[in-house]
N, C-alpha and C positions, 0 to 999 in steps of 0.2 A: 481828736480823730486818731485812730490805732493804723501803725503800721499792719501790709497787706499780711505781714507773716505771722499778726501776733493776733489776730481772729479767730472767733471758734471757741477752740476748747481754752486756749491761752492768753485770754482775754488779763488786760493789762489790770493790775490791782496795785494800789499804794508800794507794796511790798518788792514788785517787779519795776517798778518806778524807780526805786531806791536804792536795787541793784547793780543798774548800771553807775552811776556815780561812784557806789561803791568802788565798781571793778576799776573804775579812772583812777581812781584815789590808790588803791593799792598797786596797778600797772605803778606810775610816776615815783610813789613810795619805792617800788622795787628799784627803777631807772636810781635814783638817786643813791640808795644805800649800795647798790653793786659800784654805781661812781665814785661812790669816796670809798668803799674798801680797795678798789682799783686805783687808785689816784696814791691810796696810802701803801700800797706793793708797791707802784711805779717810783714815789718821794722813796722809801727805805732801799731800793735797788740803787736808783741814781745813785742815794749819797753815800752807799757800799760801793761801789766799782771798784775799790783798791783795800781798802779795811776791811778787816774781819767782822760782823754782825756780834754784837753784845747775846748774849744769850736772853736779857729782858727786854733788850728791841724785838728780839725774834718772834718771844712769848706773846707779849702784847700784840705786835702785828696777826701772828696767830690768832689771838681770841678775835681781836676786830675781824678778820675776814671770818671765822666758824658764826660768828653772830650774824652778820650779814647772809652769809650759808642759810642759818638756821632761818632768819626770817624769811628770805626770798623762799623758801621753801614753804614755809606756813603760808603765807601770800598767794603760791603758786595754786596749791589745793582750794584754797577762796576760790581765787579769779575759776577755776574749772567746775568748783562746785555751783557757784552761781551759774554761769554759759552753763551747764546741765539742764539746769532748773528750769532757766528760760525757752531752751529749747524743750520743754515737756520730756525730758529724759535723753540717754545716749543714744546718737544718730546712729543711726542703721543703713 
């Protein structure tokens, strides 16, 4: 049985079935990679508070959160392009 919103012209197909799992999977992916680039700022500040930052602590820390950046970002345009789809195009 189809939800009352997905009737009609937006009738449920294998495709749209698979979408939402999808969008779980990369939501929780996101949760998780912003948590550890976050967790790995909060570890490298803590254990600065009085020491000067190495110039390849900084580096590295840097690439770990830009990668994070970069994925949540590619994740971001999924999760909206799917919610697009399903709702038969952008709401009006």
């Amino acid at each position: 049985m189809q939800p009352a919103g997905l009737k009609g012209a937006t009738a449920s197909t294998p495709a749209r079935r698979c979408s939402r799992p999808r969008t779980v999977v990369d939501l929780s992916a996101c949760r998780t990679v912003l948590s550890r680039a976050g967790g790995l700022v909060d570890e490298e500040h803590e254990r600065n508070l009085t020491a000067p930052q190495g110039t390849r602590d900084v580096t590295s820390l840097f690439a770990e959160t830009q990668t994070a950046k970069a994925f949540i970002g590619e994740a971001a345009v999924r999760i909206v392009d799917r919610a697009l789809a399903l709702s038969a195009g952008p709401a009006t």
